[in-house]
Backbone of each chain as ProteinMPNN parsed JSONL, in Angstrom:
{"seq_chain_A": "XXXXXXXXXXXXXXXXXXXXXXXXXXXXXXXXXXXXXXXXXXXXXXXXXXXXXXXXXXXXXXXXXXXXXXXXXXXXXXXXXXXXXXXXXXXXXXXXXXXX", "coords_chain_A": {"N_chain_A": [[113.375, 121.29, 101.098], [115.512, 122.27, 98.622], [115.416, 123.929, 95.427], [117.373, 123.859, 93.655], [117.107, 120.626, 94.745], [115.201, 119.802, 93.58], [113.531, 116.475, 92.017], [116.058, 116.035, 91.388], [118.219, 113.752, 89.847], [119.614, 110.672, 91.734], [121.997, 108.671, 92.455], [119.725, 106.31, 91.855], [117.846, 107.884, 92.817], [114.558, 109.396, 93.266], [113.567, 112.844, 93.915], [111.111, 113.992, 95.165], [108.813, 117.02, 94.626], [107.815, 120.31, 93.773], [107.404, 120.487, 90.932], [104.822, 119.184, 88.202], [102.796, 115.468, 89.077], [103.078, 113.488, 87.166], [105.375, 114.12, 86.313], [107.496, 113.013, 88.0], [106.58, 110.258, 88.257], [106.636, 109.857, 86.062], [109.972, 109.793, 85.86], [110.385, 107.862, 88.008], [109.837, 105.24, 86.233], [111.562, 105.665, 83.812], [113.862, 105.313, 85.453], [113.873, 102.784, 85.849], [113.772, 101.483, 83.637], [116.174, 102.191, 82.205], [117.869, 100.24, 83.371], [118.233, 100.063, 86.121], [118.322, 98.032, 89.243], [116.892, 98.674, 91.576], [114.712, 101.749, 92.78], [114.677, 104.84, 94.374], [112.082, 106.488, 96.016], [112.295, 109.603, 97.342], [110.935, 112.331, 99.95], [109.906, 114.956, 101.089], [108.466, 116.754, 104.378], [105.694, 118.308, 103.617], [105.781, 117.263, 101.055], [105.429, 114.22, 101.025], [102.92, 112.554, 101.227], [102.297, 113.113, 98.263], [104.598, 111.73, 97.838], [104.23, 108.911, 98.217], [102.158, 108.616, 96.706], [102.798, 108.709, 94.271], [104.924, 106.55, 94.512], [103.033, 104.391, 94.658], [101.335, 105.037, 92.265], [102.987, 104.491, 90.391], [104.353, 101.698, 90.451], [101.856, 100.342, 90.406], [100.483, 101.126, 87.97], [102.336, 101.144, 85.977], [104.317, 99.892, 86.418], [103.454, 97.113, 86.984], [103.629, 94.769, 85.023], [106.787, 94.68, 84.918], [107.494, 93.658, 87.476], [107.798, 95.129, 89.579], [108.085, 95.807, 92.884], [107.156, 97.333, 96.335], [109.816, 97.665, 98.601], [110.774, 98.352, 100.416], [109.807, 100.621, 103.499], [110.871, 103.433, 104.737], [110.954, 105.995, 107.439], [111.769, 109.179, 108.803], [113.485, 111.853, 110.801], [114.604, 115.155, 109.805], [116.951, 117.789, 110.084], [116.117, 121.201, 109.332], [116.629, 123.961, 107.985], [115.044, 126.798, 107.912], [113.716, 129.457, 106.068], [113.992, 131.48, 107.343], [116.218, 131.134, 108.71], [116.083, 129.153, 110.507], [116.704, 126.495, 112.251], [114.681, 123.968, 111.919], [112.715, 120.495, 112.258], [111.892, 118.624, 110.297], [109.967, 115.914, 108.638], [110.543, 112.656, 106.685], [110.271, 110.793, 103.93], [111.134, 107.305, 102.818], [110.616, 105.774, 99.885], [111.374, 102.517, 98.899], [111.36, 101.139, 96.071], [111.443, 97.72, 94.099], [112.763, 95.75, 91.582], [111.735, 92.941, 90.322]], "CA_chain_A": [[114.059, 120.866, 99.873], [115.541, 123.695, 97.954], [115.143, 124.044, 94.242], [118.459, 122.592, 93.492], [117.095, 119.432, 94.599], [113.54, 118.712, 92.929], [113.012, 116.277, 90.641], [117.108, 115.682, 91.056], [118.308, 111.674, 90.445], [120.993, 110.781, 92.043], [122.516, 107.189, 92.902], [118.687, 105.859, 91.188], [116.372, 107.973, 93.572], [113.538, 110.869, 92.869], [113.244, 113.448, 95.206], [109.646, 114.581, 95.017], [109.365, 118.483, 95.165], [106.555, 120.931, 93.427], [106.882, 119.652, 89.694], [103.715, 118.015, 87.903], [102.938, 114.644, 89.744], [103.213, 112.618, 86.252], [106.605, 114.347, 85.981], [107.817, 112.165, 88.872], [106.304, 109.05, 87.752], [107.932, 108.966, 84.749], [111.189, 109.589, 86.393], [110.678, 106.564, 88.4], [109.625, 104.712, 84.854], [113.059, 105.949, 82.983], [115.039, 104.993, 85.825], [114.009, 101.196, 85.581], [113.679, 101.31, 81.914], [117.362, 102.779, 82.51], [118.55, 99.419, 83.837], [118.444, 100.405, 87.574], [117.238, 97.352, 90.158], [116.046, 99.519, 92.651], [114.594, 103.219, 92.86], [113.869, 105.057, 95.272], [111.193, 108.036, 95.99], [112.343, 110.259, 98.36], [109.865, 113.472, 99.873], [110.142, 115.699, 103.14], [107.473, 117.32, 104.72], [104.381, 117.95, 102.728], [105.851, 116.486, 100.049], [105.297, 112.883, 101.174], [101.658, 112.514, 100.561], [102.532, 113.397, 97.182], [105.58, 110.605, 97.175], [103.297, 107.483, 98.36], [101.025, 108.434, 95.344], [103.877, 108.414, 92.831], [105.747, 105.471, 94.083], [102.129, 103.725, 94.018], [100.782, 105.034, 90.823], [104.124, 103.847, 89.096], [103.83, 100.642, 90.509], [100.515, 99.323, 90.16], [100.212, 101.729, 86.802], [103.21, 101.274, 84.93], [105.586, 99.073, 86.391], [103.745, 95.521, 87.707], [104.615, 93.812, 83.52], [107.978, 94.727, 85.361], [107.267, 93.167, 88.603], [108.197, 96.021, 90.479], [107.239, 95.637, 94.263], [107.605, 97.784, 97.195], [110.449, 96.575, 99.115], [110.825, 98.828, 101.988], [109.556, 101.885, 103.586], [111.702, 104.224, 106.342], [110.869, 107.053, 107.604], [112.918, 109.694, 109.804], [113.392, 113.404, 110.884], [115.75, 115.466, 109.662], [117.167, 118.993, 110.765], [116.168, 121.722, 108.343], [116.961, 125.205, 107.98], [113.86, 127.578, 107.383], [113.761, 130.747, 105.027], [114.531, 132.784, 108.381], [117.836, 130.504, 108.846], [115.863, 128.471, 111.779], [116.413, 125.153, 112.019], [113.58, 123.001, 112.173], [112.013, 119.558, 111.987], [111.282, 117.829, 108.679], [109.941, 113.914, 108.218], [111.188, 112.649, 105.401], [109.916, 109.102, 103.44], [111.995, 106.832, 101.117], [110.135, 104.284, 99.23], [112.347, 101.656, 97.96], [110.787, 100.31, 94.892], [112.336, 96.883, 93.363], [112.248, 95.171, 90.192], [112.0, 91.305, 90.404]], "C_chain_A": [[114.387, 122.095, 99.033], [115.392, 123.379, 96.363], [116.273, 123.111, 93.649], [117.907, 121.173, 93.442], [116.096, 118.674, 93.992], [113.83, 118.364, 91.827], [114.876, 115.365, 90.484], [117.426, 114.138, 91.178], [119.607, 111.755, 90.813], [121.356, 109.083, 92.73], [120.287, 106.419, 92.959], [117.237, 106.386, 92.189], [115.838, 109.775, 92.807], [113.564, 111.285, 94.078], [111.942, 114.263, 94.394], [109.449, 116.461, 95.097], [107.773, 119.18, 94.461], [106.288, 120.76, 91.78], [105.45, 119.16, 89.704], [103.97, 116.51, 88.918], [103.29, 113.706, 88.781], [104.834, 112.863, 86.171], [107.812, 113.415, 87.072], [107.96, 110.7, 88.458], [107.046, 109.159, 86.938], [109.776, 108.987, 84.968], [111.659, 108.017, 86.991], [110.215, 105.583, 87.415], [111.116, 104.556, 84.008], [113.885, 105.261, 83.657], [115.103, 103.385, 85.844], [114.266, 100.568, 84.234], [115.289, 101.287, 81.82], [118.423, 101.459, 82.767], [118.363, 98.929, 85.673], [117.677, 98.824, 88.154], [116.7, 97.849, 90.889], [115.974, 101.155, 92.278], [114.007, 103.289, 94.034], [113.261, 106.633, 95.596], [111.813, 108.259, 96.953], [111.501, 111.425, 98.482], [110.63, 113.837, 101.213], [108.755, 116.592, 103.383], [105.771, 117.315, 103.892], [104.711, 117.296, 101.5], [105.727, 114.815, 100.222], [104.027, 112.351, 101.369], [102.013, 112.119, 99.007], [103.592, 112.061, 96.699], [105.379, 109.368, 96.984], [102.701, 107.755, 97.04], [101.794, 108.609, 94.439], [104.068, 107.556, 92.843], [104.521, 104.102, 93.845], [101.77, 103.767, 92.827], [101.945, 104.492, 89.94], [104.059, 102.337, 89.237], [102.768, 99.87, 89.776], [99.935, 100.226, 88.82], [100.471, 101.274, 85.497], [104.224, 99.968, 84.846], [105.254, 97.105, 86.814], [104.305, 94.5, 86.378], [105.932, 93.51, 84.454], [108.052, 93.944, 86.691], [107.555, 93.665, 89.773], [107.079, 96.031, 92.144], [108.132, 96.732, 95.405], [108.294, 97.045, 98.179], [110.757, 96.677, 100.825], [110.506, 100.121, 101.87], [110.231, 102.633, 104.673], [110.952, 105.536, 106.121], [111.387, 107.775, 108.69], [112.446, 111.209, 109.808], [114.933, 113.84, 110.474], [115.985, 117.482, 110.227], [116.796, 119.456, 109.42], [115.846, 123.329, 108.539], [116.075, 125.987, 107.035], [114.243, 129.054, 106.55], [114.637, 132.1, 106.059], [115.69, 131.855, 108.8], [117.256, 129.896, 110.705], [115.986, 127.107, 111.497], [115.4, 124.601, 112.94], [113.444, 122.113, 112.22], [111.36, 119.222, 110.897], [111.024, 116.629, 108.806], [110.225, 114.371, 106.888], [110.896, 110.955, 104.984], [110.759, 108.613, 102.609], [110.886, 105.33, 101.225], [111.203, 103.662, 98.306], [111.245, 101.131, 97.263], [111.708, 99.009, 94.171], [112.132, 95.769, 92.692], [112.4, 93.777, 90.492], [111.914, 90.657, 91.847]], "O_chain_A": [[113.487, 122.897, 98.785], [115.201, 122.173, 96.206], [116.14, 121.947, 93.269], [118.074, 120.485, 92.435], [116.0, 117.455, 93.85], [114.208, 119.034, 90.866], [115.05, 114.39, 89.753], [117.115, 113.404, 92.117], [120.49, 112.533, 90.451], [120.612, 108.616, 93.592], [119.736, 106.149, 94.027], [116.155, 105.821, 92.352], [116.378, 110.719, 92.231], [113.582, 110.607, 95.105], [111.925, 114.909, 93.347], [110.244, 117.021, 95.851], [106.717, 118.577, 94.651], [105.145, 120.871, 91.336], [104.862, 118.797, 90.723], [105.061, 116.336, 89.461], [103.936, 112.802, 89.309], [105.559, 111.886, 85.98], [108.973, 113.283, 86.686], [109.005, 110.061, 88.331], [108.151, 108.618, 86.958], [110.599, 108.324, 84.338], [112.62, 107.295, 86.727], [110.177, 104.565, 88.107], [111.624, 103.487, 83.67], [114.697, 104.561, 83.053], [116.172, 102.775, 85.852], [114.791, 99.507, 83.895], [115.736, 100.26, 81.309], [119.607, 101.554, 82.446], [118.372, 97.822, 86.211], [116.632, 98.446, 87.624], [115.569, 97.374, 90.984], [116.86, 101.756, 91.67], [113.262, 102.522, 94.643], [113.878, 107.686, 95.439], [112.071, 107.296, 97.675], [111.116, 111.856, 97.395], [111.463, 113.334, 101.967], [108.119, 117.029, 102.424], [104.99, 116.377, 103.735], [103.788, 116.744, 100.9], [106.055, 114.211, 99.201], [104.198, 111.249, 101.891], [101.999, 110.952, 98.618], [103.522, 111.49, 95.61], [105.892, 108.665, 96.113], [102.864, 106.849, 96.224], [101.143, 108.693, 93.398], [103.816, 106.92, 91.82], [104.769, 103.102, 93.172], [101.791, 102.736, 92.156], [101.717, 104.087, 88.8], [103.736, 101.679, 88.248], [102.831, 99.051, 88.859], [98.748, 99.981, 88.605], [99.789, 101.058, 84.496], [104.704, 99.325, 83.913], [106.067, 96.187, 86.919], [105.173, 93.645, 86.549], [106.201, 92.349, 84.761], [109.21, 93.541, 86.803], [107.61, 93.031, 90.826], [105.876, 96.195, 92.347], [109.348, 96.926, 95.386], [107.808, 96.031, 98.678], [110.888, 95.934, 101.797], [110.659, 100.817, 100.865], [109.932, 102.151, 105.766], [110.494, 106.02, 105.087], [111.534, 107.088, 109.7], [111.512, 111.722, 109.191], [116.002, 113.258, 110.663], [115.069, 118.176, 110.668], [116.931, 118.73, 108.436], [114.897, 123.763, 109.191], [116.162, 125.975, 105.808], [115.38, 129.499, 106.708], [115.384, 133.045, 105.803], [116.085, 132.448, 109.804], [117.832, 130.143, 111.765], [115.397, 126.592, 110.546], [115.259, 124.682, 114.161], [114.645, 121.88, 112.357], [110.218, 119.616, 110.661], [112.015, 115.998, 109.175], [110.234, 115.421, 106.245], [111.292, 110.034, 105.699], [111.196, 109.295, 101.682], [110.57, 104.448, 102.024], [111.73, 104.135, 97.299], [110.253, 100.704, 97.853], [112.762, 99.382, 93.658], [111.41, 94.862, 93.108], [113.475, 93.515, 91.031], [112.099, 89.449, 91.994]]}, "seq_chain_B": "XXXXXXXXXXXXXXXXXXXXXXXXXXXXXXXXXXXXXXXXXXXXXXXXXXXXXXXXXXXXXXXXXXXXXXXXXXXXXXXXXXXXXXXXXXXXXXXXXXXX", "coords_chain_B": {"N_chain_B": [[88.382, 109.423, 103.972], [85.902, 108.996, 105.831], [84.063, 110.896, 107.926], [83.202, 109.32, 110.458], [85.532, 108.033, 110.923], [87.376, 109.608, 111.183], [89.771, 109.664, 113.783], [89.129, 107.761, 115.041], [89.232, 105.261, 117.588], [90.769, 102.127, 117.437], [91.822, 98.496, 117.857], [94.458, 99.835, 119.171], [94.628, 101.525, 117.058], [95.721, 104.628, 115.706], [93.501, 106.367, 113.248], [94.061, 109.321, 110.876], [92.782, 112.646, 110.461], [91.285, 115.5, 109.976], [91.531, 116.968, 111.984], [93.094, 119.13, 114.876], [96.477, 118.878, 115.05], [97.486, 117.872, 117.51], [95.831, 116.538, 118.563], [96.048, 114.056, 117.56], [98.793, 113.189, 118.02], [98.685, 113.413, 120.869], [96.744, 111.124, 121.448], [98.353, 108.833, 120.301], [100.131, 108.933, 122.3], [98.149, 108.205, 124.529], [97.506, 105.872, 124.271], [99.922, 104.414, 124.237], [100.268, 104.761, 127.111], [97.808, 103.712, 128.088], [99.033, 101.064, 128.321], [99.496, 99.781, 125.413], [101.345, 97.932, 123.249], [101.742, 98.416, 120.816], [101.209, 100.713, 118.719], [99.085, 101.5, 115.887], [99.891, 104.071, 113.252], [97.399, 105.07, 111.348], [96.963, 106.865, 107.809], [95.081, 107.959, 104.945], [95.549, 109.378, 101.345], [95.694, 112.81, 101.189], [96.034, 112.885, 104.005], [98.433, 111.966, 104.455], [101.224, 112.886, 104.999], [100.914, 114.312, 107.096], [100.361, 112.136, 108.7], [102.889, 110.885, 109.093], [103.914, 112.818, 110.316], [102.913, 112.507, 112.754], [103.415, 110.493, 113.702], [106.339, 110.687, 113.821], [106.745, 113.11, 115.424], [105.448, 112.176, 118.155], [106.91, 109.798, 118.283], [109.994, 110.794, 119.264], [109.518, 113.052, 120.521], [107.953, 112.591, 122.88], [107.671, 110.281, 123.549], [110.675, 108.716, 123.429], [111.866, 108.019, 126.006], [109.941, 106.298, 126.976], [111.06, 104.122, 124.977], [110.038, 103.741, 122.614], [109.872, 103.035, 119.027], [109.997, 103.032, 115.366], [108.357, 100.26, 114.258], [107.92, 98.853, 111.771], [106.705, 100.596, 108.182], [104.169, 100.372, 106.202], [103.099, 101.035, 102.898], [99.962, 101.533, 100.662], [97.513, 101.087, 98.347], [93.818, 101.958, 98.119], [90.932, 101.285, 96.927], [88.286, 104.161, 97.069], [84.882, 105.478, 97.897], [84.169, 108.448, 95.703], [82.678, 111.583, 96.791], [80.975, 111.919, 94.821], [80.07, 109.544, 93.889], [81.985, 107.806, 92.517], [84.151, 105.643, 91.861], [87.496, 105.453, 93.3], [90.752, 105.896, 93.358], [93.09, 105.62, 96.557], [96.207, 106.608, 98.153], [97.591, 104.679, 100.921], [98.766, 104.66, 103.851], [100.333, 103.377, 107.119], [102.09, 103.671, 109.949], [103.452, 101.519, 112.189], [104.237, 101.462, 115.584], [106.411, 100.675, 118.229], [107.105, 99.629, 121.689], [109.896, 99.487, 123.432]], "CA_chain_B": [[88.037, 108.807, 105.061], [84.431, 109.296, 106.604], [83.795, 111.662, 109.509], [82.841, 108.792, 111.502], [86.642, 107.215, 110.964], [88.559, 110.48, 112.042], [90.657, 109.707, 115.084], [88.942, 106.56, 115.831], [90.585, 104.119, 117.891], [90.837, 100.182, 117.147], [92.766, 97.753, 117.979], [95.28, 100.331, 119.059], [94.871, 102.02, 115.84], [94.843, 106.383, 115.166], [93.232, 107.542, 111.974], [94.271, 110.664, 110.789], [91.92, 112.807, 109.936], [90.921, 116.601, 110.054], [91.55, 117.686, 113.715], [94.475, 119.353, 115.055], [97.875, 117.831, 114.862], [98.353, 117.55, 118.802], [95.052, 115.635, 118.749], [96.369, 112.849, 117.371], [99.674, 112.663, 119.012], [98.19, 112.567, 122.065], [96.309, 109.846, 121.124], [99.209, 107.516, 120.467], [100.76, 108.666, 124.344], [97.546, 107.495, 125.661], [97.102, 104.311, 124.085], [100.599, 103.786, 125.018], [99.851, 104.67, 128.509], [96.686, 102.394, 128.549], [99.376, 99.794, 127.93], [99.306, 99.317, 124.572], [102.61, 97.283, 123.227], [102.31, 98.269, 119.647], [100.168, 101.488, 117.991], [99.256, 102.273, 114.17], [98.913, 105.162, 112.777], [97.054, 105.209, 109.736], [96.226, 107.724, 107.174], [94.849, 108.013, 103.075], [95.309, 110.583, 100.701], [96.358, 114.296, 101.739], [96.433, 113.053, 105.071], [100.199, 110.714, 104.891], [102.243, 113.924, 105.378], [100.358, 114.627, 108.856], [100.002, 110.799, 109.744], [104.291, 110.733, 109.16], [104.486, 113.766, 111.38], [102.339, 112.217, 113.986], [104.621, 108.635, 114.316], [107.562, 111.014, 114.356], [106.632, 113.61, 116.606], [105.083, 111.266, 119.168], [108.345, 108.968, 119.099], [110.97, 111.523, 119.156], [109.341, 114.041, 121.552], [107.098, 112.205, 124.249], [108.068, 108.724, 123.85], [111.83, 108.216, 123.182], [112.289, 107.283, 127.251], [109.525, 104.762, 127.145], [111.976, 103.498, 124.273], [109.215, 103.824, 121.315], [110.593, 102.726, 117.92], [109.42, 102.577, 114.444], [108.685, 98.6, 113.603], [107.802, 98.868, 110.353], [106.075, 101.259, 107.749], [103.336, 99.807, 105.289], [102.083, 101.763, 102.287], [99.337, 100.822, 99.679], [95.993, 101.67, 97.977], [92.642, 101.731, 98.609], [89.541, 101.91, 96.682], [87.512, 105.049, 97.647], [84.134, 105.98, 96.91], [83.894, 110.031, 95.989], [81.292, 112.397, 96.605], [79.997, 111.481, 93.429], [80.03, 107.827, 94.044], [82.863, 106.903, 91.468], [85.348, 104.777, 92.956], [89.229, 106.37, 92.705], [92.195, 105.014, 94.332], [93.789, 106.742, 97.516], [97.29, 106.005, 98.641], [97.068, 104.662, 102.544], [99.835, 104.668, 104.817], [100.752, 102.589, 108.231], [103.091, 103.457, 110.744], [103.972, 100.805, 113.474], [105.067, 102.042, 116.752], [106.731, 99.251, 119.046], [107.303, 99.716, 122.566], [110.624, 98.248, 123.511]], "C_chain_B": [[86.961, 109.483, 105.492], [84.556, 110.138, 107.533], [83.843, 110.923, 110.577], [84.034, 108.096, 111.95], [87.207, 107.829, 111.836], [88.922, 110.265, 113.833], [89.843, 108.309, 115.954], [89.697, 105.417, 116.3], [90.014, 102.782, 117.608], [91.295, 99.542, 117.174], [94.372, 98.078, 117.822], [95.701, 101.074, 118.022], [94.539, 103.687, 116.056], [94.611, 106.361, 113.639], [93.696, 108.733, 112.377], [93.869, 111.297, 110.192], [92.277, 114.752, 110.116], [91.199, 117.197, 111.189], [92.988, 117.971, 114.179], [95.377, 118.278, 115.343], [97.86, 117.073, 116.337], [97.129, 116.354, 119.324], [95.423, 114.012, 119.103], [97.752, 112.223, 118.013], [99.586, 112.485, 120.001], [97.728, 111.141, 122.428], [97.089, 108.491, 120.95], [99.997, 107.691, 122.013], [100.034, 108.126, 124.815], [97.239, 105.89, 125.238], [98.748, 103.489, 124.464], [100.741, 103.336, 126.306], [99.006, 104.096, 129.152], [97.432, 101.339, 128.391], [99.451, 98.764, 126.732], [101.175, 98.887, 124.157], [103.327, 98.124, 121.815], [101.126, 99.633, 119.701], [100.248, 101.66, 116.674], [98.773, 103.232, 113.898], [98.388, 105.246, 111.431], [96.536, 106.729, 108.825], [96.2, 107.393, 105.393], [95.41, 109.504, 102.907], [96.535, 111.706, 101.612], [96.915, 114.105, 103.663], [97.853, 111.836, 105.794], [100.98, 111.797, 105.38], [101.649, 113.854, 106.725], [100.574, 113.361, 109.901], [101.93, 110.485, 109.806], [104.727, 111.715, 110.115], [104.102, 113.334, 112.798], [103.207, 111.341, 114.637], [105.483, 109.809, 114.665], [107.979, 111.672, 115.464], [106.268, 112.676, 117.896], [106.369, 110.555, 119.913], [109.408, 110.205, 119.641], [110.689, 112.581, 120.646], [108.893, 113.748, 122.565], [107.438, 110.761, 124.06], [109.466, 107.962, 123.729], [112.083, 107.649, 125.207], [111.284, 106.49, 127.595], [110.321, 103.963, 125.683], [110.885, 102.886, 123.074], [110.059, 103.874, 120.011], [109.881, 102.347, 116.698], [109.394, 101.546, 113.996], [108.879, 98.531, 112.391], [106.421, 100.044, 109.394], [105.397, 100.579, 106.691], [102.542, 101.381, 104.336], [101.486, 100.764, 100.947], [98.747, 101.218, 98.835], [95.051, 100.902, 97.976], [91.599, 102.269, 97.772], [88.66, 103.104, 97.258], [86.167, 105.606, 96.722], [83.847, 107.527, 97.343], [82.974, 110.377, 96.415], [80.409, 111.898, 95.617], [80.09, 110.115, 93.252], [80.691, 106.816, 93.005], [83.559, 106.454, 92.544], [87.228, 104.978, 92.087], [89.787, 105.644, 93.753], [93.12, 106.185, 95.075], [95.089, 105.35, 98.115], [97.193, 105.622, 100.416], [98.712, 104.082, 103.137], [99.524, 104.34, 106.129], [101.785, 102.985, 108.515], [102.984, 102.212, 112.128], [104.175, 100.984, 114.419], [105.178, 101.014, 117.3], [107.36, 99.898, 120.076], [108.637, 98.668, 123.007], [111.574, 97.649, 122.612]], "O_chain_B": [[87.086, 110.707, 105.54], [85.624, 109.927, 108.106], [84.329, 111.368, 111.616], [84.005, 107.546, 113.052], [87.586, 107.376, 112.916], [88.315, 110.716, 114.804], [89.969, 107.992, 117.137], [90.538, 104.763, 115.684], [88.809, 102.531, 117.589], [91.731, 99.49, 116.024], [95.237, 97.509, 117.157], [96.891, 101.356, 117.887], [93.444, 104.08, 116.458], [95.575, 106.339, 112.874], [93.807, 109.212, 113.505], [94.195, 111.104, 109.021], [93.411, 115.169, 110.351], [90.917, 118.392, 111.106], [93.926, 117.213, 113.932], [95.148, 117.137, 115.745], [98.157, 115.881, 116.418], [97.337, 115.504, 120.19], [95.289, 113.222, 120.037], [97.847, 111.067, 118.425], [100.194, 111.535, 120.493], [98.105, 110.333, 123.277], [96.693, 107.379, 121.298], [100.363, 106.744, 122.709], [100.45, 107.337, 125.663], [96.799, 104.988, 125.952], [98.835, 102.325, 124.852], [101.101, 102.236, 126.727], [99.052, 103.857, 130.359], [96.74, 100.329, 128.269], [99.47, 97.535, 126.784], [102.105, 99.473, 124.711], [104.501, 98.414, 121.584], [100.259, 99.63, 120.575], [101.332, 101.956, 116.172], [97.595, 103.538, 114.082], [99.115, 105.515, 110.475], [95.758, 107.533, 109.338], [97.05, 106.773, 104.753], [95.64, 110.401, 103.717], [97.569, 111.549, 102.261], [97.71, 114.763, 104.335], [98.1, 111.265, 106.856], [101.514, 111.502, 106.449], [102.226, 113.059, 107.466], [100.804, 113.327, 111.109], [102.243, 109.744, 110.738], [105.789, 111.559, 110.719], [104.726, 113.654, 113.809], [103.639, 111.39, 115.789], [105.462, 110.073, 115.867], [108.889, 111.4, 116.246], [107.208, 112.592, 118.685], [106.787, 110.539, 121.071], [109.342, 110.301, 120.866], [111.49, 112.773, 121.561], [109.229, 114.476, 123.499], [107.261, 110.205, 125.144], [109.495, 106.743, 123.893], [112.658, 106.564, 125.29], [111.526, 105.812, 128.594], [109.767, 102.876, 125.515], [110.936, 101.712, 122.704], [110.927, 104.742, 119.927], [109.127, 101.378, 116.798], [110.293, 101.358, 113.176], [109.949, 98.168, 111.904], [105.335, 100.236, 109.94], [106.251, 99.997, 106.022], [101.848, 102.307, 104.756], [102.021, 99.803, 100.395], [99.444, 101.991, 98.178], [95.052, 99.674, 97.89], [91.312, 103.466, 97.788], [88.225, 102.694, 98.333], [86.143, 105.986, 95.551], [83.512, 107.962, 98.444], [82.113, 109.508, 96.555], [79.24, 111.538, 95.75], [80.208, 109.718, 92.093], [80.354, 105.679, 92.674], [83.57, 106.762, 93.736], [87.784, 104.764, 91.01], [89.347, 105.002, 94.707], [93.657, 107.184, 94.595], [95.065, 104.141, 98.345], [96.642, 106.473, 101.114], [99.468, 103.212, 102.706], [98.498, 104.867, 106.56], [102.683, 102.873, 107.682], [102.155, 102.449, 113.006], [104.918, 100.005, 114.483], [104.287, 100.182, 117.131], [108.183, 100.751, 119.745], [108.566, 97.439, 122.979], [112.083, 96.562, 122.886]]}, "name": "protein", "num_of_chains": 2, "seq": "XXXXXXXXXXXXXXXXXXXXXXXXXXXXXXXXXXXXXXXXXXXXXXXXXXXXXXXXXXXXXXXXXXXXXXXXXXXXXXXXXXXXXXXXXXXXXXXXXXXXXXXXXXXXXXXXXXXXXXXXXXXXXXXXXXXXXXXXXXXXXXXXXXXXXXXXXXXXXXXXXXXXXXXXXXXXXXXXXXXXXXXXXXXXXXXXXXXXXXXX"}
């Protein structure tokens, strides 16, 4: 994930990155507050540890008043181009989160 | 997760625990190869990034020509009691594997 992308929303999702972990959560907080029916966490590599325990702690923290339920989970590989310009192997998680 | 959990099998199930990566991917070839239809991989905590690399690597690299496919992904939380015998909440992750 390069710098560019942490933390960036874009069509109602978080991408998880090296930010605080609260700084996340409340992303996915704003963006329902926001209107949004669905969000969704996205992570890659070690960051997806880190994205389960956001899109849970917002959940069952912040958001059940809201009735926010996990709706679906994917997970995939993606190609990714290392510091030395190798491409590699990344997993990558999206938690759909959705209100009602 | 306990010492006594790491990499135990169960009803077609891997924990993912502490022990090298290739451990555990092995572990889902052979329970395929004992004939298993379906495998899960589970992991808590720090160990979802590893237990997402395990499903992926496994399918992708040693099992795409027995025609291994992600069914479905389950995440949650789980009560845990610390070292110090408070009880904290760890995120726990399920992968699926389906044969077929």
């Amino acid at each position: 994930m390069t710098k560019r992308d942490e933390g960036r929303s874009e069509e109602n999702s978080i991408f998880i990155g090296g930010k605080p972990f609260m700084n996340y959560v409340t992303g996915v907080i704003m963006q329902f507050g926001n209107g949004a029916r669905e969000v969704v966490v996205k992570a890659r590599g070690k960051f997806i540890s880190k994205g389960v325990d956001v899109a849970e702690v917002a959940r069952r923290k912040f958001l059940t008043e809201q009735n926010v339920s996990v709706k679906e989970v994917k997970i995939g590989s993606e190609e990714f181009e290392n510091k030395e310009g190798k491409l590699i192997n990344v997993s990558i998680l999206e938690v759909i989160l959705k209100k009602g």
